[in-house]
N, C-alpha and C positions, 0 to 999 in steps of 0.2 A: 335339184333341177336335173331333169333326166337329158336334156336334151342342147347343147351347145348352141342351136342352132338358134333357137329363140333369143338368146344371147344375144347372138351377133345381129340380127335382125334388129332389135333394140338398139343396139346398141350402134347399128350401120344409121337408123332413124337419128337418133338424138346427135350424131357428127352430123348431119344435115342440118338439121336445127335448130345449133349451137358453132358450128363452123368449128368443128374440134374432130381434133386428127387423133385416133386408136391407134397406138402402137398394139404389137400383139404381145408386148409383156404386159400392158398395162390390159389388154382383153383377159390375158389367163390369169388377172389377180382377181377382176371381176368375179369369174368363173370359177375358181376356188375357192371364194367367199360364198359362193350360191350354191354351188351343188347338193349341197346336202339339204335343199328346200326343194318341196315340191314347183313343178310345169305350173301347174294354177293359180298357187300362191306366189311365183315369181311374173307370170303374166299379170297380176290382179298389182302389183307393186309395180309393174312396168309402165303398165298404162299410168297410174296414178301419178310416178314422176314425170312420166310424158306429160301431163295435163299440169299436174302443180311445179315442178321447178323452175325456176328461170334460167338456171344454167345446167351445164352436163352433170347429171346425178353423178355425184359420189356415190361409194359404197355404202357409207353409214345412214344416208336419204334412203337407197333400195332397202337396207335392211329394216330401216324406222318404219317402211311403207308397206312391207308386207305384214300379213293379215297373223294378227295372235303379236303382231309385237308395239303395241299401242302401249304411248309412256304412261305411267301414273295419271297423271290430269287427263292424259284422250280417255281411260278408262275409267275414273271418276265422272266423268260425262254422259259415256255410254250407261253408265249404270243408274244416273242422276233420272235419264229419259226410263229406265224401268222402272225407279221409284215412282214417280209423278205419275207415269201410268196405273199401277197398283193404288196410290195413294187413291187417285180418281176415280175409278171401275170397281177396288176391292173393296178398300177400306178399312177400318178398325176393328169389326165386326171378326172376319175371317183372319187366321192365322196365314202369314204369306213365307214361301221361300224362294228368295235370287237364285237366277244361273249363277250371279257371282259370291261367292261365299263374305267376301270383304262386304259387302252391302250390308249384311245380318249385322257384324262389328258396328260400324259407322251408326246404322242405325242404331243399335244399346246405345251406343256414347255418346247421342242426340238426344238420349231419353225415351226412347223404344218406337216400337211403333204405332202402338194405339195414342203415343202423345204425338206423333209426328201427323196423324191422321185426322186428330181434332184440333189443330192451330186455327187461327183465322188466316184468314189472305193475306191478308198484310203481314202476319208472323211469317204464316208459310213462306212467301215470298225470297224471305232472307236466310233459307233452310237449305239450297242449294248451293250457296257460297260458305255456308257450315261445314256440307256435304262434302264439296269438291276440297275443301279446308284438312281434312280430316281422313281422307281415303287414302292418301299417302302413309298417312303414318300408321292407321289401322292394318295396311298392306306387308307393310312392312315387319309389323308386328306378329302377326300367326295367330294362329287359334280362336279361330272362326266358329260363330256360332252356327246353330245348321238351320234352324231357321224362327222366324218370327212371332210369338203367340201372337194373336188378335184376344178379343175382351172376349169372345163365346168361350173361346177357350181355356183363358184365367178364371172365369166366370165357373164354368161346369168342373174346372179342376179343383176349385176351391168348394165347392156341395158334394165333391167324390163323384160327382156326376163324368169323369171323362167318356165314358160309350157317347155322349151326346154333341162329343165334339164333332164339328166339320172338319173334311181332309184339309189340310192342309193344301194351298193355291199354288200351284208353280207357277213363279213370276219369268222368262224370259228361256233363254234356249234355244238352240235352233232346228226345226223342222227338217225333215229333207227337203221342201222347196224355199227355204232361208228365208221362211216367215218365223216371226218370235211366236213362241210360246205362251199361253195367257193362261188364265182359270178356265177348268173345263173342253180343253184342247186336248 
């Protein structure tokens, strides 16, 4: 955080809001836990405890709240919303690869992704509570695949055929206008 002053503007907000009195020891612990985060990422966490707390954010609320620090399960989720999209638009057909590398894992240890593509509804359904089951421990683990065959591409590696594979799909990532990334983006 380059800037002190956002700080205390925040932090002059939430003693309004909360009827809590700032010493300025307890301002320059704030401020020594932040600085080393960016103006944008500490405004994007400001706001966000201003809207979700009910009482004067602690330190460790601003820190959970800025962006890149989502527990296990918030990032099992976010990643659950990129699978479901792929599953839907790409499919089993094309080879896919996650922004998030742990996605590749989870999906092997679900039984890949051409099985996770032709479930029915009803199977599918309960593939999410697998999903978020399981992304903890594959995170934790390491050694991440890089990314997904699809059946074209088991298909044409198995007849030596690989030239007739399809590129590979990137699933998620972010644009410069913080739109995700899809197939053929």
């Amino acid at each position: 955080m380059e800037s002190k002053q956002l700080l205390m503007e925040y932090m002059s907000l939430w003693t309004e809001m909360h009827s809590k009195e700032v010493t300025p020891t307890l301002a320059e612990a704030y401020w020594r836990s932040l600085k080393g985060h960016s103006g944008e990422d500490c405004r994007a966490a400001f706001e966000k405890c201003t809207d979700e707390c009910e009482w004067f954010p602690k330190i460790p609320e601003i820190k959970r709240a800025l962006p890149g620090n989502a527990s296990a399960g918030d990032k099992a989720v976010l990643a659950w919303v990129e699978v479901d999209k792929a599953v839907r638009t790409i499919g089993n057909y094309q080879s896919v690869r996650f922004s998030d590398p742990v996605t590749h894992s989870v999906i092997q240890a679900m039984g890949g992704w051409s099985y996770l593509c032709s479930l029915t509804t009803e199977e599918y359904k309960w593939k999410r509570v697998e999903f978020e089951k399981l992304y903890p421990t594959m995170a934790a683990k390491g050694g991440h695949e890089q990314y997904l065959q699809g059946d074209c591409e088991q298909s044409q590696r198995l007849n030596d055929r690989a030239d007739w594979v399809k590129p590979v799909a990137q699933v998620g990532g972010v644009k410069k206008d913080n739109k995700l990334l899809t197939e053929g983006e």
